[in-house]
Residue frames relative to the residue before (quaternion, step in Angstrom):
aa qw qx qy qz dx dy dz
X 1.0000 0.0000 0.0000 0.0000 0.00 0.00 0.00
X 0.2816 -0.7404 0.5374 0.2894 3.68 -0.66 0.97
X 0.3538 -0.7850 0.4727 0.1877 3.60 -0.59 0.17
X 0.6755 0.3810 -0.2064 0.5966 3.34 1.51 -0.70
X 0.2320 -0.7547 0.5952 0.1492 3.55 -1.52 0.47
X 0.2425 0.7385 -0.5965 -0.2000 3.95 0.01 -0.19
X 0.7676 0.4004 -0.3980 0.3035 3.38 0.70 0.27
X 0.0967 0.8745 -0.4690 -0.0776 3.53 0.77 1.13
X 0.1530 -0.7212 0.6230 0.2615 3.58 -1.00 0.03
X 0.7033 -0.5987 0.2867 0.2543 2.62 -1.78 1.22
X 0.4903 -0.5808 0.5193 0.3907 3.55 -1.18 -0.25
X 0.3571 -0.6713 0.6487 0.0322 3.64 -0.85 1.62
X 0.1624 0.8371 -0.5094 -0.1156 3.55 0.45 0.48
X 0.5475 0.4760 -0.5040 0.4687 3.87 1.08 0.40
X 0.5359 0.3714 -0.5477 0.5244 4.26 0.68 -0.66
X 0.5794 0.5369 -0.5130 0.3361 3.81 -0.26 -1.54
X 0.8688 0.2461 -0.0623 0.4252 4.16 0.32 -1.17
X 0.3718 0.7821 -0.4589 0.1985 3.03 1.36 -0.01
X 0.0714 -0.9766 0.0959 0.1785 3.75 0.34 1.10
X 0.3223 0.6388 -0.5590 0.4190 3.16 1.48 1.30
X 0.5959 0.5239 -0.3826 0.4734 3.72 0.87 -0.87
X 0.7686 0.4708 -0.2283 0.3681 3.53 0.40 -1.44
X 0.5753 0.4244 -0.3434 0.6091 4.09 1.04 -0.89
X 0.5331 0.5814 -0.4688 0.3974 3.99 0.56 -0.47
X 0.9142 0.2641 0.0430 0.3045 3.22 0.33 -1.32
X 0.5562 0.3674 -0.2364 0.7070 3.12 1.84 -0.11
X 0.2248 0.7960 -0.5028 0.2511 4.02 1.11 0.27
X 0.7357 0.6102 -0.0580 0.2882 3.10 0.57 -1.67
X 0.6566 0.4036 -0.1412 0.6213 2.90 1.40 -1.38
X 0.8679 0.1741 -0.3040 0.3522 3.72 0.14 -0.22
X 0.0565 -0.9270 0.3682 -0.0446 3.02 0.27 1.39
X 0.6193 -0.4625 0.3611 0.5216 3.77 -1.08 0.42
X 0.5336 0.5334 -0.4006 0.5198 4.30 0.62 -0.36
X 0.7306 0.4487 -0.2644 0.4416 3.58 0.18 -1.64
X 0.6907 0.4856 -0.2567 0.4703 3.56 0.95 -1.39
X 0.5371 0.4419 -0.4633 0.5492 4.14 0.73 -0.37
X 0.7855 0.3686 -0.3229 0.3779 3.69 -0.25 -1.03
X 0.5191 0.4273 -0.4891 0.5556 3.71 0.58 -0.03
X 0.8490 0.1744 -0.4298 0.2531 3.46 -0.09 -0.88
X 0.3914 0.7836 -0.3366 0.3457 3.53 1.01 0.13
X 0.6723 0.6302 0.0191 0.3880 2.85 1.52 -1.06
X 0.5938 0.3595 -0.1120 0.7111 2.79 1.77 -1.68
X 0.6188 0.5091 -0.4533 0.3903 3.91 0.51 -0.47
X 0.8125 0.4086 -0.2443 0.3365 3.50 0.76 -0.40
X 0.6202 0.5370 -0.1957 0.5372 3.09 1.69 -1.39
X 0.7302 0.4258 -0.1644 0.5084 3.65 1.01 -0.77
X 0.4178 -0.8237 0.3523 0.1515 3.26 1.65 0.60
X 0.1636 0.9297 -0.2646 0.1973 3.76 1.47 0.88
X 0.0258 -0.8000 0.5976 -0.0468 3.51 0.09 1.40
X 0.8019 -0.3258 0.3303 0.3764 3.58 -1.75 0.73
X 0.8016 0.3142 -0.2324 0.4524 3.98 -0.17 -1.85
X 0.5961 0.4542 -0.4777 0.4585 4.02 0.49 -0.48
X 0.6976 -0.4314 0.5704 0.0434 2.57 -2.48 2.26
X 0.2645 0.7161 -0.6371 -0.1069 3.75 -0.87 0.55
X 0.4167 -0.7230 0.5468 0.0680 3.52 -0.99 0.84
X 0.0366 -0.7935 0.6072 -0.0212 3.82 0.48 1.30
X 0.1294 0.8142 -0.5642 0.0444 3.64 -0.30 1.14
X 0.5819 0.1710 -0.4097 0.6814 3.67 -0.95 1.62
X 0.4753 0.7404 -0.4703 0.0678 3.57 0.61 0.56
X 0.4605 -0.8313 0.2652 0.1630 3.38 1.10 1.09
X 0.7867 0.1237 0.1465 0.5869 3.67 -0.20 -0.86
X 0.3549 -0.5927 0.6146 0.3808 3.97 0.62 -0.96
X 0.0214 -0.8684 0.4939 -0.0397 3.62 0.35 0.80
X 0.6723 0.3697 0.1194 0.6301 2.58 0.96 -2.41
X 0.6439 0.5614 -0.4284 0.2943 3.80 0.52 -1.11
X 0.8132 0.4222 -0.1680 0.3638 2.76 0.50 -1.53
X 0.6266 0.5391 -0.3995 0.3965 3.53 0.98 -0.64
X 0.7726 0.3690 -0.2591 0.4470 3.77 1.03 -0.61
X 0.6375 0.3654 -0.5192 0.4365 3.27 1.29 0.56
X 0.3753 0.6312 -0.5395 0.4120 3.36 1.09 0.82
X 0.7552 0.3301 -0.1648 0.5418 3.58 1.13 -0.74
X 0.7384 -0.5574 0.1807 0.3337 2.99 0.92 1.70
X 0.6130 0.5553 -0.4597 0.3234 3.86 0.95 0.13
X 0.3417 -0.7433 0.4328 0.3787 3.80 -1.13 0.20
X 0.2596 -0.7588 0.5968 0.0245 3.29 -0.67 1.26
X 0.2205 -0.5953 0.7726 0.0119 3.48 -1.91 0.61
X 0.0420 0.7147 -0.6971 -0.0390 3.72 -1.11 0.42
X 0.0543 -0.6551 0.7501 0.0722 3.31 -1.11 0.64
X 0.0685 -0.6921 0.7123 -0.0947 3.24 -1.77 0.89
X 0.3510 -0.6072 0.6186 0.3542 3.65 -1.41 0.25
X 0.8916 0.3550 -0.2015 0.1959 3.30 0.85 -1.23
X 0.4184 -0.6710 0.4857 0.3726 3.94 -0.33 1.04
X 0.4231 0.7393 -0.4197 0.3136 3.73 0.44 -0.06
X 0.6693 0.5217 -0.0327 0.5280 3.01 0.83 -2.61
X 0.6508 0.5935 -0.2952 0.3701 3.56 1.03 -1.93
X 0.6957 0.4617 -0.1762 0.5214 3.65 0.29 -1.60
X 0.6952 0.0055 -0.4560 0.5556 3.98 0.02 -0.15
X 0.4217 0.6359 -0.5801 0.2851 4.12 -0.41 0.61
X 0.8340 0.3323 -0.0974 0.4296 2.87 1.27 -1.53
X 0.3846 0.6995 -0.4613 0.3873 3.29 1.79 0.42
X 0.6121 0.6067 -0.2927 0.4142 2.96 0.93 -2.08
X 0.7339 0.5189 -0.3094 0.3106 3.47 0.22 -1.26
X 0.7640 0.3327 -0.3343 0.4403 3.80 0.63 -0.99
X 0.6142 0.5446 -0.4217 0.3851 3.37 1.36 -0.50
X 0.5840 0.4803 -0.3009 0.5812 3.91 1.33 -0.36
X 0.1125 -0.8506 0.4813 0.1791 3.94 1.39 -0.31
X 0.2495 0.6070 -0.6512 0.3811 3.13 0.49 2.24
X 0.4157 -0.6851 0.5689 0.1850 3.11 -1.34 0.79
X 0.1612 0.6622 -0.6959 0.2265 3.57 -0.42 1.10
X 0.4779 -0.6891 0.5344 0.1055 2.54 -2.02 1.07
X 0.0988 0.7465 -0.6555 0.0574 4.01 -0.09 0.56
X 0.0176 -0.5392 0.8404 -0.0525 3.59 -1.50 1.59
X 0.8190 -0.2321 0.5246 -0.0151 2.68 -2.45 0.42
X 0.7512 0.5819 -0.2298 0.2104 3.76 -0.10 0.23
X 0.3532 -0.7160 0.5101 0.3200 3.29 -0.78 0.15
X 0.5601 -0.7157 0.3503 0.2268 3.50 -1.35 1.18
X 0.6035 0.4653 -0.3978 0.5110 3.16 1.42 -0.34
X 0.7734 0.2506 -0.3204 0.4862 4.05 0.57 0.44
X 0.1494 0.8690 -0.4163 0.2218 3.41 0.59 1.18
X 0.0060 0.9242 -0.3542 -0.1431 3.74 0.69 0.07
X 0.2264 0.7722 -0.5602 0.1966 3.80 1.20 0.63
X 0.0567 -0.7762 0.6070 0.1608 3.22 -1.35 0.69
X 0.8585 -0.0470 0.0209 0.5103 4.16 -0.30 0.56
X 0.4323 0.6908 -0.4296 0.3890 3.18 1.62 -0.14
X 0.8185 0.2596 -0.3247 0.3966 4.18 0.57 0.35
X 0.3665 -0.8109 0.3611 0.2788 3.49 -1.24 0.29
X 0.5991 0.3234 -0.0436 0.7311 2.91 2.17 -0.39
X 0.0499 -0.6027 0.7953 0.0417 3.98 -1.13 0.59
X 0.1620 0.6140 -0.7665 -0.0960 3.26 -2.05 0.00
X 0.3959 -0.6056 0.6795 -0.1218 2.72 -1.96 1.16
X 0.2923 0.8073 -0.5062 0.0818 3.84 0.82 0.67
X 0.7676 0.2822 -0.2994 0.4914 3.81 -1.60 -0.42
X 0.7525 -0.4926 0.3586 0.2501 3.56 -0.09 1.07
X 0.1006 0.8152 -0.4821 0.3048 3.52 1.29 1.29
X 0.7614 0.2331 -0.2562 0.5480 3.66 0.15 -0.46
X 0.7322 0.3188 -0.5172 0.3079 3.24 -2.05 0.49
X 0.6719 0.5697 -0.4500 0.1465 3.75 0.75 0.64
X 0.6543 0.4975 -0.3964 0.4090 3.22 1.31 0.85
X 0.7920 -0.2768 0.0811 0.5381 3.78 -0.71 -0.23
X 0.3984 -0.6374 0.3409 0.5646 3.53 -0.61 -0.14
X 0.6225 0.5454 -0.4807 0.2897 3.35 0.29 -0.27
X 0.5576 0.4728 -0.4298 0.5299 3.84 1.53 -0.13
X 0.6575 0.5505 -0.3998 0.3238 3.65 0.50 -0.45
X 0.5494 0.5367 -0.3002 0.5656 3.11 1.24 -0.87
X 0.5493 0.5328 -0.4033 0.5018 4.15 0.84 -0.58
X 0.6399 0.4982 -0.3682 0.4548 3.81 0.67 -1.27
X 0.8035 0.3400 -0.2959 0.3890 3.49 0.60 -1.00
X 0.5983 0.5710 -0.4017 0.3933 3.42 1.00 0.04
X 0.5132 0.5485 -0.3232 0.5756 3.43 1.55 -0.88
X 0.6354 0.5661 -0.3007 0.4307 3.90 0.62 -0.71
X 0.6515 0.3813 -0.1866 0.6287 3.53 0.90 -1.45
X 0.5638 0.4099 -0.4146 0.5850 4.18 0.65 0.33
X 0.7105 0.5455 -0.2941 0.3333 3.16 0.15 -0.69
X 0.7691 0.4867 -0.2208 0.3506 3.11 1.30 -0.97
X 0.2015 -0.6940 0.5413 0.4298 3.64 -0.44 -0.03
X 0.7400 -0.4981 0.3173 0.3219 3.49 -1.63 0.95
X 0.7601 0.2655 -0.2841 0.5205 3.45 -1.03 1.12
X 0.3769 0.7435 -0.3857 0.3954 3.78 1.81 0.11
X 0.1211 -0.8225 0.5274 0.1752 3.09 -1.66 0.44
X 0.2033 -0.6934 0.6812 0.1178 3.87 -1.05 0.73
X 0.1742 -0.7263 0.6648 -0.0150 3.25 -1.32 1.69
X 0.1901 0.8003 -0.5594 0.1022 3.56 -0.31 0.49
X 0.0045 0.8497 -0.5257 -0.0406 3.66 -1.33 1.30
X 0.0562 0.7851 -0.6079 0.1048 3.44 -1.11 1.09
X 0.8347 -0.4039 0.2887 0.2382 3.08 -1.40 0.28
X 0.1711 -0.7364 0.6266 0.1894 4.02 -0.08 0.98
X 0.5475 -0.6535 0.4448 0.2745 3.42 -1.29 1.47
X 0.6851 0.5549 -0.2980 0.3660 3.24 0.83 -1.95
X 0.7923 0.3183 -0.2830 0.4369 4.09 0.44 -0.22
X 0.4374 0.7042 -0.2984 0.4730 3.49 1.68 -0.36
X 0.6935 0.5359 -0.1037 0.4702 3.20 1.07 -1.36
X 0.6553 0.5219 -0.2363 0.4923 3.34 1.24 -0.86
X 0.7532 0.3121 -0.1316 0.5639 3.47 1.03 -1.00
X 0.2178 0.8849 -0.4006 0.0954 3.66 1.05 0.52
X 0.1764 0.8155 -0.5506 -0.0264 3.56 0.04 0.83
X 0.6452 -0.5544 0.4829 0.2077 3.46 -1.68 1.78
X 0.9102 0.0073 -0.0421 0.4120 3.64 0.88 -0.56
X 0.1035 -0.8747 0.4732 0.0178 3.56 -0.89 0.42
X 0.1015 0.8751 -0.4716 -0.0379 3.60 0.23 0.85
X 0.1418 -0.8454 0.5120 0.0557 3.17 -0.33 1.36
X 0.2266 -0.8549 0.4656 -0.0325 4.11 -0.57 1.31
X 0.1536 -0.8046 0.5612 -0.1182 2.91 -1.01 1.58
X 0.7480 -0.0928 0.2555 0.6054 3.76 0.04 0.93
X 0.7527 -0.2822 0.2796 0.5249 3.91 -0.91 -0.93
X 0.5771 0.6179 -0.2534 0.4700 3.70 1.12 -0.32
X 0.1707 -0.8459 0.4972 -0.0897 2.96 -0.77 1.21
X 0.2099 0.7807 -0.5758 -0.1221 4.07 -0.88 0.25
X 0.1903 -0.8389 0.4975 0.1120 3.04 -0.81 1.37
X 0.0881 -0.7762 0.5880 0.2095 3.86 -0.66 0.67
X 0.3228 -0.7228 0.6103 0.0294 3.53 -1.01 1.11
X 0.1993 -0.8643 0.4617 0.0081 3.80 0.74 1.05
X 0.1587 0.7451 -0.6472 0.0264 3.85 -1.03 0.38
X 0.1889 -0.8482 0.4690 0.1580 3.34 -1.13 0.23
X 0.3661 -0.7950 0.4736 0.0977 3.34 -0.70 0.82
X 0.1837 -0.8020 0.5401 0.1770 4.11 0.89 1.38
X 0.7571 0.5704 -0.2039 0.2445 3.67 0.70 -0.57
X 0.6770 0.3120 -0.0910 0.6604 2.85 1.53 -0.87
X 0.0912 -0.7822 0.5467 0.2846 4.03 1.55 -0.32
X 0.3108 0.5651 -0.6767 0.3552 3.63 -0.05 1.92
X 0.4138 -0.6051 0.6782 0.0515 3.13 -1.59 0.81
X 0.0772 -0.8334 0.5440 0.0596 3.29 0.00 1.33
X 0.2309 0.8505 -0.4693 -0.0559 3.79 -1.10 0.25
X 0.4064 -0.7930 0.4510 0.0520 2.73 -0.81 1.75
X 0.0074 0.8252 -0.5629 0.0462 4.17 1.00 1.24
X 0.2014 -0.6317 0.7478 -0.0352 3.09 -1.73 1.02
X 0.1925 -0.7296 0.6553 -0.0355 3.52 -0.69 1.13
X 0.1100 -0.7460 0.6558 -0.0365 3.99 -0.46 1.46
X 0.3322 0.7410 -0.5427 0.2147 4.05 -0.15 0.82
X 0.7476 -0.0754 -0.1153 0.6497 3.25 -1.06 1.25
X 0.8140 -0.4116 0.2983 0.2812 3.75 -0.31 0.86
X 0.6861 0.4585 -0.3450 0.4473 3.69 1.45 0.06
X 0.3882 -0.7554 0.4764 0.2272 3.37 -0.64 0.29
X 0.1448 0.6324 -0.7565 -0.0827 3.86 -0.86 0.50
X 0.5254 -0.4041 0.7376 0.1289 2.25 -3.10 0.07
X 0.1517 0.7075 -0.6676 0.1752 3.58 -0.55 1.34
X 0.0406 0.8090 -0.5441 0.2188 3.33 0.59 1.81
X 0.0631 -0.8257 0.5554 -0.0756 3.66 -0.92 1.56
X 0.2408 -0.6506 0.6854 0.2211 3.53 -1.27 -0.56
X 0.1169 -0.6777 0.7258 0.0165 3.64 -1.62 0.61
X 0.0568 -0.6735 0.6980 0.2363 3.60 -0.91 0.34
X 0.4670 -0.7335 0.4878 -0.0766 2.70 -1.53 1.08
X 0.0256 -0.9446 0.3213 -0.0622 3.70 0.03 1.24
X 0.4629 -0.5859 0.5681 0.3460 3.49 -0.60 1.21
X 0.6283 -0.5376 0.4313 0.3607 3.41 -1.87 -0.57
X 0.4226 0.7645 -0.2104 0.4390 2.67 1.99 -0.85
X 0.8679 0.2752 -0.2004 0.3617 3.12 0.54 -1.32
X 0.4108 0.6796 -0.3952 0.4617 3.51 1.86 -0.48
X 0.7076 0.4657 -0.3434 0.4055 3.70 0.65 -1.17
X 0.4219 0.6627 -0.3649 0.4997 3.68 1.02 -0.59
X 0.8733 0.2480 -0.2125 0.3615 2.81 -0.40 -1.68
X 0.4401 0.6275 -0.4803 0.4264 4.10 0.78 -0.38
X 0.7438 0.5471 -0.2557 0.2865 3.38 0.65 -2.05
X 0.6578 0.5790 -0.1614 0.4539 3.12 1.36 -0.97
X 0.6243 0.3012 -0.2354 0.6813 3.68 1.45 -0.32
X 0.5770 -0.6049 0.3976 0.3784 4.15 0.60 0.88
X 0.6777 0.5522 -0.2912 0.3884 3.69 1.04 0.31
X 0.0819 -0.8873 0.4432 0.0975 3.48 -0.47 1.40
X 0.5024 -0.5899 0.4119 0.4795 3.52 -1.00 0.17
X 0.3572 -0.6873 0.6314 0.0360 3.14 -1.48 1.31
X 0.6801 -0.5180 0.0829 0.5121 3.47 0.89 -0.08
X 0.3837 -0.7325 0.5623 0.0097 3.31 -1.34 0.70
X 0.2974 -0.8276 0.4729 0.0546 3.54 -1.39 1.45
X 0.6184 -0.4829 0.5191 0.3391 3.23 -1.22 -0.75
X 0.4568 -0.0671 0.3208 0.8270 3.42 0.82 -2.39
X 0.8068 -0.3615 0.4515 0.1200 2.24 -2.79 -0.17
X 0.4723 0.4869 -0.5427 0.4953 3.41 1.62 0.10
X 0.5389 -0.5904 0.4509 0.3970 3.94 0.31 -0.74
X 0.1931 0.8170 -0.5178 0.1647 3.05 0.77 1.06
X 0.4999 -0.6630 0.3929 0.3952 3.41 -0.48 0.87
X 0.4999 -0.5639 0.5674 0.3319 4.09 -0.98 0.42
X 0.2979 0.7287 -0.6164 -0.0168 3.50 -1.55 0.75
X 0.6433 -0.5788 0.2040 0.4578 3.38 -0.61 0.72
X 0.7089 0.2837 -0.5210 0.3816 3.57 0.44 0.92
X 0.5252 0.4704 -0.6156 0.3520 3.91 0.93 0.83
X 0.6869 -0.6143 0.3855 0.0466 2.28 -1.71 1.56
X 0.7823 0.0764 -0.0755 0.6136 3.59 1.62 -0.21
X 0.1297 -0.8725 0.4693 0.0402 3.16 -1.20 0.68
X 0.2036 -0.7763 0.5786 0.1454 3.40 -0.51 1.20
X 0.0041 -0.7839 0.6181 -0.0591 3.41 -1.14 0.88
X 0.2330 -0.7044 0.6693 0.0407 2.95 -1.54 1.61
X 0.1663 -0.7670 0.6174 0.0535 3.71 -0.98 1.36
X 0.4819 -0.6498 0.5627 0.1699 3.42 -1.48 0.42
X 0.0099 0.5295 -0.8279 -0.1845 4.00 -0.90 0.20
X 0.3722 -0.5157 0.7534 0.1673 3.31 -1.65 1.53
């Protein structure tokens, strides 16, 4: 594993989301199976009753939104991208659920107690500086009304790190995406340099992720008035130990 980067590249954050390329290739993986057990998961673990405000933020497409305002909950989605927005808000009128979907970026949200639940799912948080990530979670811990919860899952460094692979090529038909992976011990960013091979053209949809221990995830909650309430593996509920590779966590505003 190389630890240093001097050649980083920047973070394309429209190719990286661009969402005909990105549902193409990440199709597979979020499936109508994968997508039942998450919400199962959150319906129980997140302890989810009918009248409680939930606030799906990075809520892309309307995965999650829409499916739980099908089951009668009120939902909000926030999203930068109008892409993700526009087929969310298809799905919805064509399923004739009222859900709310704005426009926005998470690091300039201004809710104040107005939810009882946030989520933060498919590895949504850790892709800007740290000092903006630490903004998302403060905007989260605002958002919430007291005694709220914020579920959010990514990637635990300390086993990531163990199982680190430099490449990943991930085939479709003739179409290819190839992430080219580097790490940065100093700055704990995940650096990737993606190449996207479809119908014969090639793009650059180069990004970054910071990467977080538990250690440092608990910190960073403590530090926005929010503590960890408890903390998985996967979506079956597998308890978390230092060799799962991911970790879904459910925090508290006391």
């Amino acid at each position: 594993m190389n630890c240093e980067m001097s050649d980083k590249p920047i973070f394309d954050f429209e190719a990286v989301f661009e969402p005909e390329d990105y549902l193409y290739f990440y199709g597979d993986r979020i499936t109508e199976e994968r997508t039942k057990r998450e919400l199962e998961f959150l319906i129980k673990e997140l302890e989810l009753e009918r009248e409680m405000k939930i606030l799906d933020l990075g809520c892309g497409h309307g995965r999650h939104a829409n499916r739980l305002a099908e089951l009668g909950y009120s939902i909000t989605g926030i999203d930068i991208t109008k892409g993700f927005l526009e087929i969310a808000k298809t799905d919805a009128k064509k399923k004739g659920l009222d859900v709310r979907y704005i426009q926005e970026d998470m690091r300039k949200i201004s809710f104040s107690n107005e939810f009882d639940r946030v989520l933060l799912l498919f590895t949504s948080f850790g892709y800007f500086e740290d000092n903006e990530n630490f903004k998302v979670i403060k905007n989260v811990a605002r958002a919430l009304i007291p005694g709220g919860l914020f579920c959010f899952d990514i990637f635990n460094r300390d086993a990531f790190l163990k199982n680190f692979l430099p490449y990943i090529v991930t085939e479709k038909g003739d179409d290819l995406m190839i992430d080219r992976h580097t790490f940065d011990s100093v700055t704990g960013k995940l650096y990737n340099k993606r190449i996207v091979i479809r119908d014969g053209k090639k793009k650059d949809k180069p990004f970054f992720v910071r990467l977080y221990n538990p250690t440092e995830i608990k910190e960073l909650l403590s530090r926005a008035e929010l503590n960890i309430h408890k903390i998985y593996e996967d979506w079956s509920g597998k308890p978390f130990t230092s060799h799962s590779k991911r970790m879904i966590i459910i925090a508290k505003k006391e």
